[in-house]
N, C-alpha and C positions, 0 to 999 in steps of 0.2 A: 791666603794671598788675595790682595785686591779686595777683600771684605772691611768691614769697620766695626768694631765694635764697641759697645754701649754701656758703661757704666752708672747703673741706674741706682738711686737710694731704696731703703728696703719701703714697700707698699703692702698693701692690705690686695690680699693674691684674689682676683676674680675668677679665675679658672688656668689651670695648667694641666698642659699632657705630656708624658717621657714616654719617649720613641728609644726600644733598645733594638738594638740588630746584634746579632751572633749570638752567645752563648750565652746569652741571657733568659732565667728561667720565670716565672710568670711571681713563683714564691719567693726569688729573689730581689723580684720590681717590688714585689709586696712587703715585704720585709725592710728595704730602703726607704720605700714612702712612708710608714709607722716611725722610721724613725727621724725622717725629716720634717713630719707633720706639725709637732711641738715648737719646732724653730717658727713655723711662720703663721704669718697671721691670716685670718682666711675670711671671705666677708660671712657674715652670718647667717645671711641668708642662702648660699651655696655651700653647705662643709663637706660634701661632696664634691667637692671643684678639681680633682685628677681624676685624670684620665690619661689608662697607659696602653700603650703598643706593643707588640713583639713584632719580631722578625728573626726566623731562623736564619736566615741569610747573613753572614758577616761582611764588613766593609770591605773591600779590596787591600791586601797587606794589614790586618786589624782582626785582632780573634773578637770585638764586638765596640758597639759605639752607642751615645745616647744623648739622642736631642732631648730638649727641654725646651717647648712653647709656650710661655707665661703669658698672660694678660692678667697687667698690676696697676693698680692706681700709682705705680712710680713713674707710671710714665707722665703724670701731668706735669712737672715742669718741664720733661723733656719739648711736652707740647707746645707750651708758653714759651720753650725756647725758640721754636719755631717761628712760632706767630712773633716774639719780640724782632727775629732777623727779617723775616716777612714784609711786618710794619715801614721796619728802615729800609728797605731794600725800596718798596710801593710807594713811598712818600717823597722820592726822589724819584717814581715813573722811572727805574733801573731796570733794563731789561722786558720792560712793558710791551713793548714792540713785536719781540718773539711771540708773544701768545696773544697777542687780540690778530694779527693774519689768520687765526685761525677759531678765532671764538672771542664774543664778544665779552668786553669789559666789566659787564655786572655779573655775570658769572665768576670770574675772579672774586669780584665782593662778596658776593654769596657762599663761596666755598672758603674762603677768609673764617666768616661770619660762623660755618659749620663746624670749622675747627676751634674754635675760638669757643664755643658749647661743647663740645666735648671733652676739652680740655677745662673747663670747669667745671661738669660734671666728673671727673675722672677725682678734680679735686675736694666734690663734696661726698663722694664716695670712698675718700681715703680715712681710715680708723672710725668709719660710723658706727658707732655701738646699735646692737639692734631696741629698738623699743621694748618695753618690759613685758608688753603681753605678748608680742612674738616668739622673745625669748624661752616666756615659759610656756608655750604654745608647740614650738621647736625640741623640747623637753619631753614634750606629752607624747609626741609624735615619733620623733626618733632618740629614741635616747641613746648620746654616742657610747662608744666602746672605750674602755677602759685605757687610758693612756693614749687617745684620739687625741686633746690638744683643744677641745672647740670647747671644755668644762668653762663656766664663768669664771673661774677663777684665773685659769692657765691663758685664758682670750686676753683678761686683766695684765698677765703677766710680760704675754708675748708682746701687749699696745705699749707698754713702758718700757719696755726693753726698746722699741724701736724709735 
């Protein structure tokens, strides 16, 4: 009630944590993330990117509940949507009045300017394959676990699919 929710396209995952509460057991988080991990795509330089929680405590009326905080490269056109209503809102000086009484006008431009870098960074970050000596660098160093999802070929797999 009163919240919004955001349908975002699938992105290359920078980091995510699930938060369970109730009766939620540590080998059952572990068991659902093995097998969500093949579904997505993860950047390559993080394949460690979850991160999970417990809580013995159950929600109020709920024998257990679970957030899921993603940070994804899907969010960059969310951003550009932004900055596109932004743009048209500023170029007609709409609403300008409200915020320079308390802060001045190049501040707005600068923070414009901030999201506007971000949001193209988020978009040269979406499906980057990593360079080839990293990769086999990343190899050397950790070699994933069998049915992980981060193999070349399955990374191959998950980019095309999406």
């Amino acid at each position: 009630p009163g919240g919004r929710t955001i349908y975002l396209e699938v992105g290359t995952h920078l980091a995510s944590a699930f938060l369970l509460r109730g009766d939620a057991t540590a080998s059952d988080a572990q068991r659902s993330l093995q097998r969500l991990k093949p579904q997505l795509s993860v950047a390559w330089w993080n394949p460690d990117a979850f991160k999970i929680g417990l809580c013995a405590a159950p929600p109020v009326g709920q024998p257990h509940a679970l957030l899921s905080l993603c940070n994804s490269t899907a969010f960059a056109p969310l951003l550009q949507g932004l900055l596109a209503r932004f743009d048209k809102l500023y170029s007609r000086r709409a609403h300008l009045h409200h915020f320079t009484q308390y802060m001045d006008a190049a501040r707005i431009d600068e923070a414009r300017d901030a999201l506007a870098a971000l949001a193209a960074e988020y978009g040269e970050l979406h499906g980057q394959p990593p360079p080839p000596e990293a990769e086999a660098l990343m190899e050397q160093l950790v070699p994933p676990p069998a049915g992980w999802g981060w193999e070349a070929g399955a990374r191959r797999r998950s980019h095309s699919a999406g």
